[in-house]
C-alpha positions as CSV (number, residue, x, y, z in Angstrom):
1,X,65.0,32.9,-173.3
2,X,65.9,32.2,-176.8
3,X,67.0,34.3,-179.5
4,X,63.7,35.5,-180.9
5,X,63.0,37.1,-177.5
6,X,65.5,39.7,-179.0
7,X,65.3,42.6,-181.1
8,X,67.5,45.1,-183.1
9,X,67.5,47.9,-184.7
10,X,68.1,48.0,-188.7
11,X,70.0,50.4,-190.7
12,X,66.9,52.8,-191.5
13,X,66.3,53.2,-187.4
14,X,63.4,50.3,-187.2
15,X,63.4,48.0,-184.8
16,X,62.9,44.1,-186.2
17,X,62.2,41.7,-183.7
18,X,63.8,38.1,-184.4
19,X,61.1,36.3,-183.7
20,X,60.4,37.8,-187.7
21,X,63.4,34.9,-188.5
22,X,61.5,31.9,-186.5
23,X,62.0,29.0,-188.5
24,X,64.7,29.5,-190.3
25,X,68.5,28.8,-189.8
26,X,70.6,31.8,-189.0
27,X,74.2,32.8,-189.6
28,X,74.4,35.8,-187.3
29,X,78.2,38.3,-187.6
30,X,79.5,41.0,-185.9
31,X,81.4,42.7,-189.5
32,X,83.2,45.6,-190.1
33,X,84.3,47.4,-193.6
34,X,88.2,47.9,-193.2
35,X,89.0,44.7,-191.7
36,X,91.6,42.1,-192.5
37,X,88.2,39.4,-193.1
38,X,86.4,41.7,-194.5
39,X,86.3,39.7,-197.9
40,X,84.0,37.6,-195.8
41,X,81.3,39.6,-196.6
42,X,81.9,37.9,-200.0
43,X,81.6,34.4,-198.5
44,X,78.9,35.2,-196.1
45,X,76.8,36.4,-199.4
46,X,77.9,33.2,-201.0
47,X,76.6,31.1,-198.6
48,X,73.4,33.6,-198.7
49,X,72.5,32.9,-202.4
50,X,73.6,29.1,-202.1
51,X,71.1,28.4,-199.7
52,X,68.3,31.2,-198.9
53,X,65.6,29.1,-200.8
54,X,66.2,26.1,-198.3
55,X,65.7,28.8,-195.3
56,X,69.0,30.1,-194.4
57,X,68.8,33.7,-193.3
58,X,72.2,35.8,-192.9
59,X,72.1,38.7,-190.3
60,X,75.5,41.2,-189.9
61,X,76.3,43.4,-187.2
62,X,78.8,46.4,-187.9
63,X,80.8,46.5,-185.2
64,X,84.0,49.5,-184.6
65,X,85.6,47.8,-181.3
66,X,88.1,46.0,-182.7
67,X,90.7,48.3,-184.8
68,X,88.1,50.8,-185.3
69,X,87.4,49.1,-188.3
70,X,84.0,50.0,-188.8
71,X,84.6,54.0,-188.4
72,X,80.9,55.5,-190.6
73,X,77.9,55.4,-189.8
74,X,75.5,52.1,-190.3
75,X,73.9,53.4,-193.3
76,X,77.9,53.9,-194.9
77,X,78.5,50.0,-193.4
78,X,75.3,48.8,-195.0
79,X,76.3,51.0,-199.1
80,X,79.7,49.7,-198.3
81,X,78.8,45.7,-198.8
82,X,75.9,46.4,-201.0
83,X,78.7,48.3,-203.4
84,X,81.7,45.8,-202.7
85,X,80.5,42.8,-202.2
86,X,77.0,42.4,-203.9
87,X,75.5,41.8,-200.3
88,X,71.9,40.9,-199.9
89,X,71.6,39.8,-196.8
90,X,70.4,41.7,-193.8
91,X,72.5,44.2,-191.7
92,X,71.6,46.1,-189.3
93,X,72.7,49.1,-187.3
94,X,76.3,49.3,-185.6
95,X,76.4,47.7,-182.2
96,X,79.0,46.7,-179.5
97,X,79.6,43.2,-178.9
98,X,81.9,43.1,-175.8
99,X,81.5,44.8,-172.6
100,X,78.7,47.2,-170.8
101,X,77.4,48.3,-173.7
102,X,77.3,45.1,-175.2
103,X,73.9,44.7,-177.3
104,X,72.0,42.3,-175.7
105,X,71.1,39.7,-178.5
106,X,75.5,39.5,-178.2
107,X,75.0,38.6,-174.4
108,X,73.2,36.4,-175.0
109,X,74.7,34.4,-177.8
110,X,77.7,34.1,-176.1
111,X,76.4,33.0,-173.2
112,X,75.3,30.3,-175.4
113,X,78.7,29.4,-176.7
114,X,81.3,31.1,-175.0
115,X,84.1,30.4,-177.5
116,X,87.4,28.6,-177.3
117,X,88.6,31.4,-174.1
118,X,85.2,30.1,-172.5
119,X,84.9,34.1,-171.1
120,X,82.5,34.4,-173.9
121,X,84.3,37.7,-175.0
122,X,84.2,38.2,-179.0
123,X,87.9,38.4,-180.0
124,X,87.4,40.2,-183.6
125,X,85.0,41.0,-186.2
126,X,83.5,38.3,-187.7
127,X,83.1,36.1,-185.4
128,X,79.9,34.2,-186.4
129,X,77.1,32.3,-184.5
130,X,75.0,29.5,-186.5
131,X,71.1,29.0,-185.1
132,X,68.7,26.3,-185.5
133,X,65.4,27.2,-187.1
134,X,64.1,26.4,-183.5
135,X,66.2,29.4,-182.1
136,X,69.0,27.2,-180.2
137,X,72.3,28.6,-181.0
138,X,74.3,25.3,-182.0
139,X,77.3,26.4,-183.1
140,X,79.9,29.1,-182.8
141,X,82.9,30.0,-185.5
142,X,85.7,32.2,-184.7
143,X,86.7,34.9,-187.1
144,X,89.4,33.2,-189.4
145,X,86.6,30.5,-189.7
146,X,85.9,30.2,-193.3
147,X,82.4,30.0,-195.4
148,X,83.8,26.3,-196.5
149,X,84.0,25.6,-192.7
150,X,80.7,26.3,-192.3
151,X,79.2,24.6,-194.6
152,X,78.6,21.3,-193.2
153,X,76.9,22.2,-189.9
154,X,74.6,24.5,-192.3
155,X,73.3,22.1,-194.3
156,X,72.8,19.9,-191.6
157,X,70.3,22.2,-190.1
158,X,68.7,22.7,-193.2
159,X,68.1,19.2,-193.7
160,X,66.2,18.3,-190.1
């Protein structure tokens, strides 16, 4: 398995597989709209603009199961960081990250890197996984984990 044998479902109801993203790096969040991170968004876009044209490809998930802090509907999570934050970047439909329902691209990206628990459970929104252009998830950042934090382990996929 990697993570282009996965697919989900965008904010207008089609389903994109992400095999469409092979070849380029991906930053890949669960979000949400009335969070304490959600100025993230910001930095997420940031990093977006800095280095699209070098093939870095940004992908959000709303996500309401921590706080209920993503309470409307995707279309209202997708207007709300287009509106407040300038966000280009893809989102996609809300999802669950944790438990039965969890979507299954989230299974498996934290099977990949279970996180600093090593129980694999997201512990809040934003948490953020970083994927080589060859699909291998290389790198996961917890939520407080900065755009500046990031940066490094970016550009050095970038660069191979």
């Amino acid at each position: 398995m990697s993570i282009y044998d996965y697919q989900a479902v965008d904010t207008q109801g089609k389903t994109v597989s992400l095999e469409a993203y092979k070849g380029s790096v991906l930053l890949v969040a669960n979000t949400a709209s009335q969070c304490g991170l959600t100025p993230q968004y910001g930095e997420l876009q940031e990093l977006y603009e800095q280095y699209k044209s070098k093939g870095l490809e940004v992908l959000g998930f709303p996500c309401n199961q921590f706080g209920a802090q993503e309470p409307g509907t995707s279309e209202e999570a997708e207007a709300f960081c287009q509106l407040n934050y300038g966000v280009t970047f893809k989102i996609f439909a809300k999802i669950d990250v944790n438990g039965e329902g969890a979507h299954p691209l989230f299974q498996y990206l934290k099977s990949q890197k279970p996180g600093p628990e090593g129980n694999g459970e997201i512990a809040w929104n934003f948490t953020k996984f970083l994927v080589s252009r060859e699909g291998e998830v290389v790198h996961r950042f917890e939520p407080r984990e900065t755009a500046e934090s990031m940066k490094s382990a970016i550009e050095s996929l970038l660069d191979e």
